[in-house]
C-alpha positions in Angstrom: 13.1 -19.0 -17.4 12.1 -20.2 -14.1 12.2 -17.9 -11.1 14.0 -18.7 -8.0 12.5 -16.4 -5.2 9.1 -15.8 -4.0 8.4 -12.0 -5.9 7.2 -10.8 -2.4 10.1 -11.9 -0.5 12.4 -10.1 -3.8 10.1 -7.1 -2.8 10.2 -6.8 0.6 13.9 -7.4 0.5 13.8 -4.6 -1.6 11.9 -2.1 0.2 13.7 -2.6 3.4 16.8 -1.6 1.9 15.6 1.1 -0.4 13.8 4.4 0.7 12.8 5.4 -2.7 11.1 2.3 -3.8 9.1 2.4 -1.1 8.2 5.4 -1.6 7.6 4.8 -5.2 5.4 2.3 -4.6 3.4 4.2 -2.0 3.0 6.9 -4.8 2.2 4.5 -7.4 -0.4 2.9 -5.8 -2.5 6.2 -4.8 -2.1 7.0 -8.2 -3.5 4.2 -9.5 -6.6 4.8 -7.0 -7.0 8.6 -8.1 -7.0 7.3 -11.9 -10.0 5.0 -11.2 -8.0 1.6 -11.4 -9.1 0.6 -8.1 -7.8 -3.1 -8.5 -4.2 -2.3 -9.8 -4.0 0.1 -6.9 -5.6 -1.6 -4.2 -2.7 -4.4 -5.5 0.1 -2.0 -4.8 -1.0 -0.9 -1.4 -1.1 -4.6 0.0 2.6 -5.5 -2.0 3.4 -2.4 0.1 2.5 -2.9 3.7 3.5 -6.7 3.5 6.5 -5.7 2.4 6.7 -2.8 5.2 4.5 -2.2 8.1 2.8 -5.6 8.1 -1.2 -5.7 8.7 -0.8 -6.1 12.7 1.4 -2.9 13.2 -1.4 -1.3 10.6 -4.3 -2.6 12.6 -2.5 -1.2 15.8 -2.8 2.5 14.1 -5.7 2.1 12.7 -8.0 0.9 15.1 -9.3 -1.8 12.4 -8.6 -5.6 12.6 -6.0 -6.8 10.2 -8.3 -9.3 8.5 -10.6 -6.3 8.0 -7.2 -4.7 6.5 -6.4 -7.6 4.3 -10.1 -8.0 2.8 -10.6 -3.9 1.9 -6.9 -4.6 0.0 -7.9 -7.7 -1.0 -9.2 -8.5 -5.1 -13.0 -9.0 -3.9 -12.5 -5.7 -1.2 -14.5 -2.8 -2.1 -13.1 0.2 0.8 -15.6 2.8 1.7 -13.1 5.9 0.9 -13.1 7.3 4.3 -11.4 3.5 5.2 -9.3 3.9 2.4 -8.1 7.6 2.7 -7.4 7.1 6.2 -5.3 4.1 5.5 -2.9 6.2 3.3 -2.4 8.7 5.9 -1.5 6.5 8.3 0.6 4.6 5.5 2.2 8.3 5.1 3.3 8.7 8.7 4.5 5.0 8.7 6.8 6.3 5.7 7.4 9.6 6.7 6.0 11.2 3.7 3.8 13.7 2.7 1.6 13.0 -0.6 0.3 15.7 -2.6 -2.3 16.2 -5.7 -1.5 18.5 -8.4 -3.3 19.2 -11.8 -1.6 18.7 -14.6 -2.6 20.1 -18.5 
């Protein structure tokens, strides 16, 4: 089966219109980072600010270019985590959420 849309544009449709999977995919991707699959999160986080905020509003808050931006999220990046922490809380305020780690058994 061939697809007929672009899966960025199907997702940025998507996360304009729905709260929750942005959201979800903010949440996913920090996950991902915390559980040491720096790649599949680092993946997540650029699907979601194209599909939201865009690099250049990013840049704007964070004081970094938005190539810089693009290469830490990029396959070959490799983020300091001070960069990359600092990133999600501006992604956070963007969003109007408030992340939080818990332990779990």
């Amino acid at each position: 089966m061939v697809l007929t849309r672009d899966f960025r544009e199907t997702v940025r449709e998507r996360a304009q219109r729905d709260p929750a999977f942005r959201q979800a995919m903010l949440e996913e991707s920090v996950e991902c980072l915390l559980a040491g699959d720096l790649e599949v999160g680092k993946s997540i986080l650029r699907d979601y600010v194209n599909a939201t905020v865009g690099f250049e509003s990013l840049a704007k808050r964070s004081g970094k270019s938005p190539k810089s931006l693009m290469r830490m999220l990029g396959p070959d990046g490799n983020p300091q985590a001070r960069n990359l922490f600092k990133l999600i809380g501006h992604l956070q305020q963007c969003e109007g959420v408030h992340l939080q780690v818990r332990a779990v058994g």
